[in-house]
C-alpha positions in Angstrom: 190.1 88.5 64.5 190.3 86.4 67.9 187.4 83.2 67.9 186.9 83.5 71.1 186.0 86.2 73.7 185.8 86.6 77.5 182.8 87.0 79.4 183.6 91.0 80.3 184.4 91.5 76.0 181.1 90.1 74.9 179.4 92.4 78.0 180.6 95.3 76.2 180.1 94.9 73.1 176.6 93.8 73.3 175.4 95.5 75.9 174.4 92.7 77.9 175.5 92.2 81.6 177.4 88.9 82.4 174.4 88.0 84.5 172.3 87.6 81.5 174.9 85.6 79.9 174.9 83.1 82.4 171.3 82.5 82.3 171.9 81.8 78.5 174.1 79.4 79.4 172.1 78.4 82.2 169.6 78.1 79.4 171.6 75.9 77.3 171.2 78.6 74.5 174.9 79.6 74.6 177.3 76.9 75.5 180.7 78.6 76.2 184.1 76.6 76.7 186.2 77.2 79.3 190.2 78.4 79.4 192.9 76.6 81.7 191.9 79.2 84.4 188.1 78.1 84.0 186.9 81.6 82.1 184.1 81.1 79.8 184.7 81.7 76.3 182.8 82.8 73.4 182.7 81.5 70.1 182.5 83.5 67.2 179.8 80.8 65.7 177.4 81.4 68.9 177.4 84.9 68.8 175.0 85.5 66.4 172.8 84.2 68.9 172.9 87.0 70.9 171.9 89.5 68.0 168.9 87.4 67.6 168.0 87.4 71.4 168.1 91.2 71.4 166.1 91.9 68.9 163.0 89.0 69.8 163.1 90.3 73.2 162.6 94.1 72.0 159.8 92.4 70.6 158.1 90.8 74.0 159.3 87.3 72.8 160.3 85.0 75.9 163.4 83.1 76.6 161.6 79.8 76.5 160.3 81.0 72.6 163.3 82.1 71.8 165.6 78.7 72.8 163.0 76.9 71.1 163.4 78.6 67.9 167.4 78.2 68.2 166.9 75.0 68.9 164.8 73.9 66.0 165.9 76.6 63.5 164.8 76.1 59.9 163.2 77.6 56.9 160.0 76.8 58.2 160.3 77.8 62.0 162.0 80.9 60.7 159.2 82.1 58.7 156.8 81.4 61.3 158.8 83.5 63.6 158.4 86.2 61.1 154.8 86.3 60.8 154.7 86.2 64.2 156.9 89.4 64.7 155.4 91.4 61.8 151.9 90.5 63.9 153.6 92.0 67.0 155.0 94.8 64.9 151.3 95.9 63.6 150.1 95.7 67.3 152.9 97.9 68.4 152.4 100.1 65.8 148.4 100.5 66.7 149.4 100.8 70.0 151.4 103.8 69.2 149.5 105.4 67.1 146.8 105.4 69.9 149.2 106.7 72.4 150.3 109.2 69.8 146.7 110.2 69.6 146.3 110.6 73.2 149.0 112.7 73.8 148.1 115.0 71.1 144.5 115.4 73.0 146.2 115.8 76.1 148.3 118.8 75.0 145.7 120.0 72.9 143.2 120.1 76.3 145.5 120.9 78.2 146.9 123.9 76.6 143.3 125.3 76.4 141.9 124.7 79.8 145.8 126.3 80.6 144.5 129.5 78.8 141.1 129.3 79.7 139.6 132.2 82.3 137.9 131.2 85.4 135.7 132.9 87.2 133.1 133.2 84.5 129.4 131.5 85.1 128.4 129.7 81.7 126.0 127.1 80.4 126.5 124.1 79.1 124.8 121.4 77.3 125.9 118.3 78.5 125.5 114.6 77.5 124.3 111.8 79.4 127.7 110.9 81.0 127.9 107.1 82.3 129.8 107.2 85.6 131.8 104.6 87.9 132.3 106.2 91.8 133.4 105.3 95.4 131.0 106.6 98.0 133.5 107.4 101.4 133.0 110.8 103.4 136.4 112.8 102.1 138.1 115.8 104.3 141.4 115.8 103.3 143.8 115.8 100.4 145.6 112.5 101.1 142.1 110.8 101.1 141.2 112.0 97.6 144.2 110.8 96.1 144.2 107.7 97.8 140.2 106.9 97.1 141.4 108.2 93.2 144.1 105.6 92.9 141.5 102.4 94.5 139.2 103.2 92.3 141.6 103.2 89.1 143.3 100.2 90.5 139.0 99.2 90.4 138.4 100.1 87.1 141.4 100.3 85.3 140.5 98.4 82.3 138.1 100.9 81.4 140.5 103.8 81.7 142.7 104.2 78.5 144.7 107.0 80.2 144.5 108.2 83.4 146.4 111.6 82.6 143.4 112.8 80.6 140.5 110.7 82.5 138.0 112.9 83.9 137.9 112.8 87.6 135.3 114.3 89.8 133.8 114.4 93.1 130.5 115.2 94.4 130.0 117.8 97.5 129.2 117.0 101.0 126.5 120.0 101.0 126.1 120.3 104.8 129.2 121.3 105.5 130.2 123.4 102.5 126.6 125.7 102.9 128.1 125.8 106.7 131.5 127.4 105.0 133.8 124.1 105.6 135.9 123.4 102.5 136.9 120.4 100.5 134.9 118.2 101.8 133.3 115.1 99.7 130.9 112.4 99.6 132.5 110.3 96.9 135.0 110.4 93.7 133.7 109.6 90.2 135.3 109.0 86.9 133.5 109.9 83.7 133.9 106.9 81.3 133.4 106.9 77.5 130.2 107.8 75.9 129.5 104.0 74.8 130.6 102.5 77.9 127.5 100.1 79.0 128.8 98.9 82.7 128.7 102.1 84.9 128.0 102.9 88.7 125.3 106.4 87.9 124.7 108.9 85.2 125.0 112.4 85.1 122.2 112.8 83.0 122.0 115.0 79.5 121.0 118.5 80.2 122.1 122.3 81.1 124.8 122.7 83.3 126.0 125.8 85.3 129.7 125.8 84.9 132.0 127.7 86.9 136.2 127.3 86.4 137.9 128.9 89.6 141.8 128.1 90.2 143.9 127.9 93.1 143.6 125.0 95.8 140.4 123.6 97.2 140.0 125.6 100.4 138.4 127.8 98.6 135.6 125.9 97.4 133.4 126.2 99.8 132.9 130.1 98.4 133.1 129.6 95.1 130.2 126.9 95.9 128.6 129.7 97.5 129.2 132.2 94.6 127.4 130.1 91.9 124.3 129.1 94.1 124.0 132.9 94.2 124.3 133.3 90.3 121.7 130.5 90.6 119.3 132.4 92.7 119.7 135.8 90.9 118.7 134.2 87.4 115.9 131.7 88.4 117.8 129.0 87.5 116.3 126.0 89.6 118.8 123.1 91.0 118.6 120.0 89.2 120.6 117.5 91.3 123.6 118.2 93.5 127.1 120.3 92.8 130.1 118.2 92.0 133.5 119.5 90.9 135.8 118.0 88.0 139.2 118.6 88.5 140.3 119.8 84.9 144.2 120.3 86.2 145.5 118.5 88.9 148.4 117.2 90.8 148.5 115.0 87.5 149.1 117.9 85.5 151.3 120.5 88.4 152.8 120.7 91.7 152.1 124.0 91.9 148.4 124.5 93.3 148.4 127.8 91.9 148.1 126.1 88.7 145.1 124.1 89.1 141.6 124.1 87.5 138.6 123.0 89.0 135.1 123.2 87.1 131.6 123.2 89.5 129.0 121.9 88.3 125.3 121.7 88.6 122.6 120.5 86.6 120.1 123.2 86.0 116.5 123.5 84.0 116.7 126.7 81.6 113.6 126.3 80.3 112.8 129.4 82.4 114.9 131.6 80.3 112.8 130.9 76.9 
């Protein structure tokens, strides 16, 4: 077995790209001699350095940590860096099984709403649902997604996952009664049930619910279409229409695909 090793060697077998290496060195965490035609050259006593680099930077640990620990290894500082990776370890395994959670409600919802039928007029018994929203008048596409991604970028840090956050928008009623399509007054997000610091509520109470799929020029008559179910069962409006977009251009490219839910709060006490 050779004691030392080129630059290109140690590349390969470690994985690591010679840039990296130099910033070691830069570091002063690997100290490589040089050959007659100035090539660095690795020891076989520093490379267990880089074994120990890899795996604390897996972990989130930062050079400067890491060259301290090197620096000042011992018993001691050794089991402290332990403790301090099995902490990170339980974090990261929280954190996944979170995310694992998540996902499983994501495919779980959105297998079903995949499967669901549209084009059906139920009733449903909502809870008071805290809100946070961005008021701008919306006529196209582009907007939408853009006014969707400010107020994320807004309210990130109460929205665990945006692939399964509930995104809606409410109507600009002038123009859809007239027959004009997809056309807003502002975007909401529905936040947790607990969540204290909202913009509105959508307050607790019967809902008509309406699924239609397909793109969003169409709205404008499937508006039309449940105001008519309203009229022919008594059911008075409670507050104004607003759609939730149950699969969007998160979910598909294909607007074929997608799954829009109206909504409208109602008062049923007229069907006891």
């Amino acid at each position: 077995m050779k004691n030392y090793y080129k630059i290109s060697e140690i590349s390969k077998l470690y994985g690591i790209g010679p840039d990296s290496l130099r910033y070691y060195e830069k570091l002063g965490i690997l100290k490589p001699r040089r050959d007659t035609n100035g090539y660095r050259l690795y020891s076989l006593k520093e490379l267990y350095k880089l074994n120990m680099i890899r795996d604390l930077r897996s972990l989130d640990f930062s050079m400067e940590q890491i060259k301290e620990y090197l620096d000042k290894q011992s018993i001691d500082n050794t089991l402290a860096l332990l403790y301090e990776e099995q902490s990170l370890l339980y974090s990261r395994i929280k954190e996944l099984k979170t995310r694992k959670k998540i996902i499983e409600n994501r495919i779980a919802g959105l297998s079903g709403l995949f499967a669901l039928s549209a084009g059906i007029f139920t009733i449903k018994d909502c809870p008071a649902r805290p809100c946070v929203q961005l008021s701008e008048y919306i006529t196209r596409d582009e907007e939408m997604d853009f006014l969707i991604k400010k107020l994320h970028k807004k309210h990130e840090n109460k929205v665990w996952d945006f692939g399964t956050q509930t995104i809606g928008a409410f109507f600009a009623m002038e123009e859809l009664t007239k027959g004009i399509a997809n056309v807003y007054t502002s975007v909401f997000f529905v936040l947790e049930q607990e969540a204290s610091d909202y913009d509105f509520l959508l307050p607790a109470g019967k809902y008509i619910s309406y699924y239609y799929r397909g793109n969003y020029e169409q709205n404008a008559a499937r508006l039309q279409e449940l105001l008519a179910y309203a009229q022919e069962k008594d059911l008075p409006l409670d507050g104004k229409p607003f759609e939730i977009y149950a699969i969007d251009n998160r979910d598909t490219m294909r607007p074929e695909e997608f799954l829009t839910e109206i909504q409208v709060r109602t008062d049923t006490s007229v069907l006891v």
